[in-house]
N, C-alpha and C positions, 0 to 999 in steps of 0.2 A: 831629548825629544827627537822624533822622525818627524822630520821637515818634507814634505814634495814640492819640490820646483819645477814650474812650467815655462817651460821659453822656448825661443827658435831654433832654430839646428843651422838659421842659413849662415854661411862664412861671409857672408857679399854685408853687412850693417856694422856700423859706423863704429869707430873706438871705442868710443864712451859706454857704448852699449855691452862688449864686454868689459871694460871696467867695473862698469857695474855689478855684471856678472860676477866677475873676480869677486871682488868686494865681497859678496855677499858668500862664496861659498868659502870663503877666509874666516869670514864671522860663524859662520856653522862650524866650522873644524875648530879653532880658538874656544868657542864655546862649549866643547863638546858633544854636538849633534850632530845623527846620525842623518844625511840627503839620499832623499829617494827622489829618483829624477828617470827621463826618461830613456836613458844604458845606452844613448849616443855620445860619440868624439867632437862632434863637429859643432859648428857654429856656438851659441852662451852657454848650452848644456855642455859641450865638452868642456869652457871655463870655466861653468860654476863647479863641474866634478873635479877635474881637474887640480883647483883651488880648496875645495873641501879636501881636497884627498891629502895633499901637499898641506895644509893646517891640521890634520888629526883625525877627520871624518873618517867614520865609516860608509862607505856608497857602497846605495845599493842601486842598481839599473833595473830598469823593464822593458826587455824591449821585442815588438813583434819579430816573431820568427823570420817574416820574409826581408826583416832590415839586417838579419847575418849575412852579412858580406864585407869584404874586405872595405878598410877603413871607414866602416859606419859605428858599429860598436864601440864601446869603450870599456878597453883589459882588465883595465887596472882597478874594478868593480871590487871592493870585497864578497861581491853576491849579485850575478848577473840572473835575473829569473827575463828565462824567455816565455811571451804567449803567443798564442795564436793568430791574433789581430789586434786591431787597435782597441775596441773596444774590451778587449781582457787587459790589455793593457793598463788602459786607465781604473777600471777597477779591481785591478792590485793593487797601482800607484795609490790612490784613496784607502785601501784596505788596510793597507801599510803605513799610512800618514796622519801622524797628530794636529799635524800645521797645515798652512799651504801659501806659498809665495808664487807669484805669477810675474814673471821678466816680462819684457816685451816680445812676443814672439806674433807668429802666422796665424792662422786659420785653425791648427792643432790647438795652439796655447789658448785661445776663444773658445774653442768647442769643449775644453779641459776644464778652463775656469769657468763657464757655463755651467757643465754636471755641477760640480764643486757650488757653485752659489745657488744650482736647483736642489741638491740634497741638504744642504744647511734649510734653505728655505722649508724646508719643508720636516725636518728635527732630524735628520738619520744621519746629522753629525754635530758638534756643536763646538769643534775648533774654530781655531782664526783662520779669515782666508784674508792675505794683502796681498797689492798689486802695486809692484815697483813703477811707478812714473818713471822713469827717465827721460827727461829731456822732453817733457809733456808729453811722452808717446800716447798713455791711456785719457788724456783731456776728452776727445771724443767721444770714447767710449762711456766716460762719467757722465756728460752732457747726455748723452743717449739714456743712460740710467734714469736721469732725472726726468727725462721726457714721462716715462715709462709712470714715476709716482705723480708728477704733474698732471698725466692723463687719467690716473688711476688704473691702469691697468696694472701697479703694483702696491702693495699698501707704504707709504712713507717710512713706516717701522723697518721695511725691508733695508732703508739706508745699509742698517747695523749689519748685513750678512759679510759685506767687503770693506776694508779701508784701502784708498789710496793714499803713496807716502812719497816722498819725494825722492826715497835716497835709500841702498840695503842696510843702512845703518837705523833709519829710522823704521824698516819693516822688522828689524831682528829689537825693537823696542818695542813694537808693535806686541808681536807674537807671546815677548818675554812679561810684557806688562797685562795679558786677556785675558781675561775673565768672562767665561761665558753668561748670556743673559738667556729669559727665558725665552723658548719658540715662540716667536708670534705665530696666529694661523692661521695659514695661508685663505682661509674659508670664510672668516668671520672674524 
């Protein structure tokens, strides 16, 4: 299965946070899945490639043209596809991807898993999308979700588009055990 993983790039967050990382692109390469991530070194995306690559993955990278520069990339890509900007980016990454697990990352990895939970919302994918908690990072952003059916500015049904899980062990159970349900619509 092609897995896409969203996470940070920064070097400056906390141990645990790649551990996590690690963890999880350990269980993709073990597993035999291919990670399609975002074709940086740095910060959890270079661990979880990194890790994949070092467990058996095949990685594949995306990365906008203007992040070629020395030590942003990541070499050791079995298939580095460069685009144009960020937005070709991301939709390669999606075009590419069966799955989608979401690390804790920045402002990128929100705007990522954002498209990703608008395109499900709405049937033009009907993969699993998890989001790794670590160390309650995504608590807020769940409480926020809830706001959102609580108010009904989203239908309650929409829960199903994401799981939070606590741990990469319980998202790679996640992904292994879904079964897609039907669209809800968005309309009615």
């Amino acid at each position: 299965m092609k897995v896409c993983v969203f996470c940070s790039s920064s070097d400056a967050v906390s141990p645990e946070f790649y551990e996590a990382a690690t963890r999880l692109g350990s269980l993709l390469g073990s597993g035999g899945h291919v990670l399609v991530f975002g074709g940086g070194q740095v910060g959890l995306m270079g661990a979880v490639a990194r890790a994949a690559k070092s467990a058996g993955s095949s990685v594949i990278g995306v990365l906008p043209r203007f992040m070629d520069r020395p030590g942003v990339p990541y070499r050791e890509c079995d298939e580095l596809i460069y685009a144009k900007d960020m937005r070709e980016r991301k939709a390669r990454m999606m075009d590419l991807a069966e799955a989608f697990v979401a690390l804790p990352g920045g402002f990128g990895t929100l705007e990522e898993l954002s498209e990703v939970i608008t395109q499900k919302q709405f049937g033009f994918h009907r993969g699993p999308l998890v989001l790794v908690n670590t160390l309650g990072f995504y608590d807020p952003l769940a409480a926020f979700f809830e706001g959102f059916y609580e108010r009904l500015f989203a239908k309650p049904a929409f829960r199903s588009v994401c799981a939070f899980v606590p741990t990469p062990e319980a998202a790679m159970g996640y992904i292994l055990g879904y079964s897609p349900e039907e669209p809800v619509s968005k309309w009615f």
